[in-house]
C-alpha positions as CSV (number, residue, x, y, z in Angstrom):
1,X,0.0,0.0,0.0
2,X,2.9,2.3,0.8
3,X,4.6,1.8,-2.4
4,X,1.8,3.2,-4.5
5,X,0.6,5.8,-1.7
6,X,4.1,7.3,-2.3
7,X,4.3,7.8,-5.9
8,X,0.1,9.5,-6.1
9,X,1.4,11.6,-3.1
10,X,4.6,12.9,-4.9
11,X,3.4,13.1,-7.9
12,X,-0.2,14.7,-7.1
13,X,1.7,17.0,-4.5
14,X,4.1,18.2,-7.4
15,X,0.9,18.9,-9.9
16,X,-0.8,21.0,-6.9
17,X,2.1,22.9,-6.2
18,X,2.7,23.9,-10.1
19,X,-1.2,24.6,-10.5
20,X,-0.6,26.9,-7.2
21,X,2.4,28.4,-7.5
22,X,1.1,29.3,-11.5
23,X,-2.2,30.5,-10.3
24,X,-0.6,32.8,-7.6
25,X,2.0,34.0,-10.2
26,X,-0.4,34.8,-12.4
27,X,-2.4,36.5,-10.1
28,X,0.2,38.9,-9.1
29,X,1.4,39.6,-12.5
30,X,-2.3,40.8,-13.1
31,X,-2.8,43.3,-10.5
32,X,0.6,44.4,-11.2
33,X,-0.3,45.0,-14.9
34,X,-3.8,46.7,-13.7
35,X,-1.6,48.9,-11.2
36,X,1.1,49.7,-14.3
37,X,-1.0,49.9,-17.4
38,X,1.7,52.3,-19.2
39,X,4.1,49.3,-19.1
40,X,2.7,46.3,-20.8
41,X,5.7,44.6,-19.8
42,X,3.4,42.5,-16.8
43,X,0.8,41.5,-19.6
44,X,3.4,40.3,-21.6
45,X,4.6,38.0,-18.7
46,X,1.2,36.5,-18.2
47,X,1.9,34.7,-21.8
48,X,4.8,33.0,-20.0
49,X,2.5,30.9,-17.4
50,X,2.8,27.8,-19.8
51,X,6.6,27.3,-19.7
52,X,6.9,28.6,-16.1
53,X,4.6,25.8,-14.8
54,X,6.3,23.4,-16.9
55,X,9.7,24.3,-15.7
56,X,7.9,24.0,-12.3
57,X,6.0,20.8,-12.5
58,X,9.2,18.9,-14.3
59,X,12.0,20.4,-11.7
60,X,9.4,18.9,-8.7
61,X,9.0,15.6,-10.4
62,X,12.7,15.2,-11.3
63,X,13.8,16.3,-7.8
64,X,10.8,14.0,-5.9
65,X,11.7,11.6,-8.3
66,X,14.0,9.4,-6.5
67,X,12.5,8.9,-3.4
68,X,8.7,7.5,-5.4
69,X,10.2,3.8,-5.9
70,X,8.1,3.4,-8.7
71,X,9.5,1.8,-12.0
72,X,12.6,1.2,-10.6
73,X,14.0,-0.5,-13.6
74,X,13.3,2.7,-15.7
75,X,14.4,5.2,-13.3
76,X,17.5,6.4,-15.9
77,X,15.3,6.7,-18.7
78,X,12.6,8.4,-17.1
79,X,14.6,10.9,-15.3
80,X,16.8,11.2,-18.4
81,X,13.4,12.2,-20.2
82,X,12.3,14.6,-17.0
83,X,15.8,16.7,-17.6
84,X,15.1,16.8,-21.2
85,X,11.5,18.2,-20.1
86,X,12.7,20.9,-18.0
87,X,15.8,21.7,-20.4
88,X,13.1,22.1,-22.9
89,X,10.8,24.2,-20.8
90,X,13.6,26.5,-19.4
91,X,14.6,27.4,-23.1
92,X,10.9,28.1,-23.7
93,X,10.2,30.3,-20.3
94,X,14.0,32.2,-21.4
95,X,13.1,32.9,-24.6
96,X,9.2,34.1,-23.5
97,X,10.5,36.6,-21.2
98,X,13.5,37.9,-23.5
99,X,10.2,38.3,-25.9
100,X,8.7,40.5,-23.3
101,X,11.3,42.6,-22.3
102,X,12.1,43.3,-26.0
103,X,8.0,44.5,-26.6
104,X,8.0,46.8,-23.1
105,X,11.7,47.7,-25.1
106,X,10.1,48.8,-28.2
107,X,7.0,50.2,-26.8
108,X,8.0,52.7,-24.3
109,X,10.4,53.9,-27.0
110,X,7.3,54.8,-29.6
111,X,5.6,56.0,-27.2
112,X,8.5,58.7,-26.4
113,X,9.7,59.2,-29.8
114,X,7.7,60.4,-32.5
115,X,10.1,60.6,-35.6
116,X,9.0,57.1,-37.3
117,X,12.1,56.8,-39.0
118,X,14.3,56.0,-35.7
119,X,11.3,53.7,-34.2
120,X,10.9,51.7,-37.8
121,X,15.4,51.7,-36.9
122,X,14.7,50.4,-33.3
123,X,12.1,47.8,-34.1
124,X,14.2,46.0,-36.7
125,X,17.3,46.0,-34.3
126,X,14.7,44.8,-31.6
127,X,13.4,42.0,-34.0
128,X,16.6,40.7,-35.1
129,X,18.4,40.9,-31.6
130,X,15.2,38.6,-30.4
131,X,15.9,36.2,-33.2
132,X,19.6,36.0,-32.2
133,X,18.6,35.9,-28.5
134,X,16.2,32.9,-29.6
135,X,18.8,31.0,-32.2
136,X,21.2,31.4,-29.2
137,X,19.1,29.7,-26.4
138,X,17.8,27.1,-28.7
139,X,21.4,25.9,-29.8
140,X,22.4,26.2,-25.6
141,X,19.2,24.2,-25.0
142,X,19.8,21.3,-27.2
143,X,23.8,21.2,-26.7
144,X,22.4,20.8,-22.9
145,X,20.1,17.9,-24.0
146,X,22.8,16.0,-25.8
147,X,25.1,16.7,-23.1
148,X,23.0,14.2,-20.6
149,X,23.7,11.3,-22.6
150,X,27.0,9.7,-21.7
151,X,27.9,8.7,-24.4
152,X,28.0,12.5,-25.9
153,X,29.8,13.4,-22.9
154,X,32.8,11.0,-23.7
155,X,32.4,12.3,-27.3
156,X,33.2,15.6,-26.4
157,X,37.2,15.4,-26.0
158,X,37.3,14.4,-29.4
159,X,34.7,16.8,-31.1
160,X,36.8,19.4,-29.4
161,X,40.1,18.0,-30.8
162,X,38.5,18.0,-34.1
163,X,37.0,21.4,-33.6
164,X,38.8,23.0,-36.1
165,X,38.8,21.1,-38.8
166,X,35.0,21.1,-38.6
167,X,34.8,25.0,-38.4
168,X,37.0,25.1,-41.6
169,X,34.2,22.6,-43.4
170,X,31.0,24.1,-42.3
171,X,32.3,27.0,-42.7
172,X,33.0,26.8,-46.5
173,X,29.5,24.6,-46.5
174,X,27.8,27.1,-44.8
175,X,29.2,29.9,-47.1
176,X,25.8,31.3,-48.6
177,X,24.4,31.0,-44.8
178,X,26.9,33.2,-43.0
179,X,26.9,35.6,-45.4
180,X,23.5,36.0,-45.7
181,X,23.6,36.1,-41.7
182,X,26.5,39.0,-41.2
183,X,24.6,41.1,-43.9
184,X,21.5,40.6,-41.7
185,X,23.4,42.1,-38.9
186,X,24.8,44.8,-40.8
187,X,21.1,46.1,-42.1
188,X,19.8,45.9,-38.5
189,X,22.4,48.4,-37.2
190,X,23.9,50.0,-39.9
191,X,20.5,51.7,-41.0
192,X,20.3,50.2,-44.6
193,X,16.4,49.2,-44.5
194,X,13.6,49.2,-42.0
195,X,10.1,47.6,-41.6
196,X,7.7,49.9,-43.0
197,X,10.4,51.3,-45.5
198,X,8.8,51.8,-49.0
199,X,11.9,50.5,-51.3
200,X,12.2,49.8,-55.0
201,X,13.8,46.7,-56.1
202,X,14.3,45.0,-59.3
203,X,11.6,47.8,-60.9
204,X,9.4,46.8,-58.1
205,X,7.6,49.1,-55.4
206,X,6.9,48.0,-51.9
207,X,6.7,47.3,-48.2
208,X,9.7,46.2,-46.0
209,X,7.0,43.4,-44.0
210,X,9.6,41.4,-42.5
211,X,13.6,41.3,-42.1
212,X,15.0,38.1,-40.5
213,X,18.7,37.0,-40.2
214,X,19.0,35.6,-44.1
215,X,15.8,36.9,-45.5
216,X,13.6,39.8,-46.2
217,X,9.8,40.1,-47.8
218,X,9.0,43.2,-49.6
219,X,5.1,43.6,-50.2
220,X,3.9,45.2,-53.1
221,X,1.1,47.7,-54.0
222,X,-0.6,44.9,-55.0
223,X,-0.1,42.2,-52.2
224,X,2.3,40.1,-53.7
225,X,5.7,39.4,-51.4
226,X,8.9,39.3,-52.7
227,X,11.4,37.1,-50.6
228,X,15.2,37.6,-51.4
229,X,18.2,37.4,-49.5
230,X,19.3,40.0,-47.1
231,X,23.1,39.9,-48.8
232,X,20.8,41.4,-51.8
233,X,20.4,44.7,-49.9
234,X,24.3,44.5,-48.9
235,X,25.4,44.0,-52.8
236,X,23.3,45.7,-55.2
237,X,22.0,49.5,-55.4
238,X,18.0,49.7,-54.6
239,X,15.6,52.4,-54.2
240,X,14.6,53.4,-50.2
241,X,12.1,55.9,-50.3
242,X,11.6,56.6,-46.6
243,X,15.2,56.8,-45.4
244,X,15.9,59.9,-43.8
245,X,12.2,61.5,-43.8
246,X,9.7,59.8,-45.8
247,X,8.4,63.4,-47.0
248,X,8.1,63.0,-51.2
249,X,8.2,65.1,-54.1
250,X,6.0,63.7,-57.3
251,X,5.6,64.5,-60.6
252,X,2.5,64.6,-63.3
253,X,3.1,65.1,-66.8
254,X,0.8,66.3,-69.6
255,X,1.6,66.6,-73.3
256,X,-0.6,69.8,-74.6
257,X,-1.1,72.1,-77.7
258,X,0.4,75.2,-77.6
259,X,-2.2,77.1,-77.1
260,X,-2.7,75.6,-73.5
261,X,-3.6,78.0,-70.8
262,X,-0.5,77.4,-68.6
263,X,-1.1,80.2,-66.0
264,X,-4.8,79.3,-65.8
265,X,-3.7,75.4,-64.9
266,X,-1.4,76.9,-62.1
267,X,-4.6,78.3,-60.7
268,X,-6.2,74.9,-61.2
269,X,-4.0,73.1,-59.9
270,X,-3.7,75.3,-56.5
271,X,-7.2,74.5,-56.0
272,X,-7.2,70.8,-56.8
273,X,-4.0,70.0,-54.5
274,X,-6.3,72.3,-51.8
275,X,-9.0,69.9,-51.7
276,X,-6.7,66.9,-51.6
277,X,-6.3,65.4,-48.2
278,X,-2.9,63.6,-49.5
279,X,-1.0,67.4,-49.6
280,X,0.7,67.8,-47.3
281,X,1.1,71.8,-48.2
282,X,4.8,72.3,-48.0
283,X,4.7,72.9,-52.0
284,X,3.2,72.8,-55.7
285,X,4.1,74.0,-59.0
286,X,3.6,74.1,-62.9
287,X,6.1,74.9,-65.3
288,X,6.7,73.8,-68.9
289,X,9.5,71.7,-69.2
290,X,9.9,70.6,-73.2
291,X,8.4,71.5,-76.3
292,X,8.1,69.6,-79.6
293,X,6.7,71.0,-83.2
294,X,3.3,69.7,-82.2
295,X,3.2,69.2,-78.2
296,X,4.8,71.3,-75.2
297,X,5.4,68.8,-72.0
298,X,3.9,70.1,-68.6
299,X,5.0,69.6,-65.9
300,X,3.3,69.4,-61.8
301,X,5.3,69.2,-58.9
302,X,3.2,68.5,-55.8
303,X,4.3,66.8,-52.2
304,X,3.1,64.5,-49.7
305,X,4.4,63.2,-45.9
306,X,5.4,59.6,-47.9
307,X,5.1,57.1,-50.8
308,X,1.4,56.2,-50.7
309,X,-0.1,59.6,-50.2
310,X,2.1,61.1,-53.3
311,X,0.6,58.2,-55.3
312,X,-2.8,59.4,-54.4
313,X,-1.9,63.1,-54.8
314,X,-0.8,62.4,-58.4
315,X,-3.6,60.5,-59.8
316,X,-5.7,63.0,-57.9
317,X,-4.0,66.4,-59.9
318,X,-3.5,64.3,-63.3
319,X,-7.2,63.0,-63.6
320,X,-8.9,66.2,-62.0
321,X,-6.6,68.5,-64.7
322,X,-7.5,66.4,-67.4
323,X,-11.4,66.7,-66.9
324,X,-11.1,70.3,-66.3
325,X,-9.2,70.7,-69.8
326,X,-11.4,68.6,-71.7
327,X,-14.4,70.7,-70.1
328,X,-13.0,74.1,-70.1
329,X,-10.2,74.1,-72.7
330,X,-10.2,71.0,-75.1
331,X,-8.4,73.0,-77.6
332,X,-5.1,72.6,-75.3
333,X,-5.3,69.1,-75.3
334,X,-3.2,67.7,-78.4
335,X,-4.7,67.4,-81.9
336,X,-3.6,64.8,-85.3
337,X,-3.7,66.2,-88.3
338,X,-5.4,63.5,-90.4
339,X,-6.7,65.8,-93.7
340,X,-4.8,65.1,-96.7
341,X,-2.6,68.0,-98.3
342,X,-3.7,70.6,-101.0
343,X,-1.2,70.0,-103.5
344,X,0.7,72.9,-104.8
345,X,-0.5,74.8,-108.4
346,X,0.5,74.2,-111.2
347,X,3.1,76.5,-112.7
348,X,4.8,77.0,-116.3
349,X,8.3,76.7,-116.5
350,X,9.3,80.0,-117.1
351,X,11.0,80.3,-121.2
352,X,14.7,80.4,-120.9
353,X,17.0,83.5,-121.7
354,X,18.8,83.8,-124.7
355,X,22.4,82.7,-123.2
356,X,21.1,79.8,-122.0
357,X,18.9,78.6,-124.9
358,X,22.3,79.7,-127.0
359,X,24.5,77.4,-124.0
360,X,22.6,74.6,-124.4
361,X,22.0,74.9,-128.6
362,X,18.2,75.4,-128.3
363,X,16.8,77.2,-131.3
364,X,15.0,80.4,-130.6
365,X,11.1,80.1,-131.4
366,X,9.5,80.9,-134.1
């Protein structure tokens, strides 16, 4: 009777305490998260409650473990598979609250900072450091694993005698890998790109969604992602439209007769930008920049506070001008000649002078 009163008592006394301890963790993290609500770092903490009562429940069981008597002939292998557990768990709970302190990191800087182009910076330093943070527990947590076998243990003088030799081959295998890795690093804090930066790659406009340590998605306008390698970004010239401010300058051409009204469009175009809610207001102008024998080229030049509101601002100017011209002036807008061509009269040669007829040996008439 003892023998299997022991082993519900340990083992029901280990679940009870975990469900307790959590419960009473979780209780305090909430009232300190109602008491702090300008810090969501407490919140954050509350998604932790699974690893932390794993880590709990397997460090009782593996410490109570020993003195249950039960299964006595698979006492290595279940304690082995307890360690794993709470190896496991403990990587888990790490990386959860590394996850939280990087979100209170990131949010308390917003909220403090209002130039978007330093808090897209600190976010995609924030997100990478988190994956390195991550990559690094995860390669601790399984070397720890492998490290409670024996036999890995007895392994280990040689895998460290060999150390070198192994470096030298994975690291000419791993050639692409690395590289794509250290140029992550350097566009995370050298400033290269951001998430949320509007860039132009390959002829292609988009969205910086995502930047991880060997990849990067750009979304374009029209939803599609574009994944490439972050030593893309490192090797080849692109286009980043919100480095620095993302403040824009557009342009909207029109080719128009030359009897156009060009100071009447200026007026136009004042009030269309006006009753735009993309201008921003710093500027707008029309000049005429080329002529040809049939066609002069106008020019708009019109701003916005970044890439998608100048997009609506110029289709806004260049379809509102348009209708106004075709309502108000359609001579200005160009015109094909298509009507065939009077030919010229018909004129009699006129009779040659005397010195030449005589030059040439033509008789005189009559």
């Amino acid at each position: 009777m003892e023998t299997l009163l022991r082993p519900v008592i340990v083992v029901g006394g280990s679940v009870f305490l975990t469900v307790l301890i959590g419960w009473a963790t979780d209780l305090l993290l909430r009232k300190a998260d109602d008491r702090h609500s300008e810090t969501p770092l407490w919140g954050l903490l509350r998604r932790a409650r699974v690893p932390y009562q794993m880590v709990l429940c397997a460090a009782l069981l593996r410490g109570c473990y020993d003195q249950v008597g039960l299964l006595r002939e698979h006492r290595v292998g279940i304690g082995r598979t307890l360690t794993l557990v709470l190896i496991g768990a403990t990587a888990w709970l790490a990386i959860r609250i590394a996850a939280a302190a990087v979100e209170t990191t990131y949010t308390g800087y917003a909220r403090a900072h209002h130039d978007l182009a330093r808090v897209r910076r600190v976010r995609t330093q924030l997100t990478l450091i988190m994956r390195v943070v991550s990559a690094a527990v995860g390669v601790v947590a399984v070397a720890a694993m492998l490290l409670t076998f024996p036999a890995m243990r007895t392994a280990g003088a040689s895998l460290l005698a060999s150390a070198g030799v192994v470096g030298i081959v994975a690291g000419v295998a791993a050639q692409s890998t690395l590289s794509n890795l250290f140029a992550g690093l350097q566009i995370a804090f050298g400033d290269m790109v951001r998430i949320g930066d509007t860039v132009v790659v390959d002829g292609e406009w988009g969205t910086v969604e995502e930047i991880t340590l060997t990849f990067l998605t750009v979304r374009t306008w029209d939803e599609r992602r574009f994944t490439m390698p972050v030593s893309y970004f490192t090797s080849k010239p692109f286009e980043n439209w919100s480095r620095g401010t993302p403040q824009m300058t557009g342009t909207v051409f029109w080719h128009l007769d030359h009897s156009a009204p060009v100071e009447t469009m200026r007026e136009k175009l004042r009030d269309i930008v006006r009753r735009c809610p993309a201008w921003d207001g710093r500027a707008c102008s029309l000049q005429v920049t080329d002529t040809t024998p049939n066609t002069i080229q106008v020019r708009a030049l019109v701003t916005a506070k970044d890439a998608n509101d100048i997009w609506t601002v110029r289709v806004t100017v260049r379809e509102q001008m348009i209708t106004w011209l075709s309502a108000e002036h359609p001579y200005a807008l160009p015109r094909v000649n298509t009507a065939d061509a009077d030919p010229p009269p018909h004129r009699s040669p006129s009779p040659a002078g005397p010195s030449l007829r005589k030059a040439y040996g033509v008789p005189h008439p009559g």
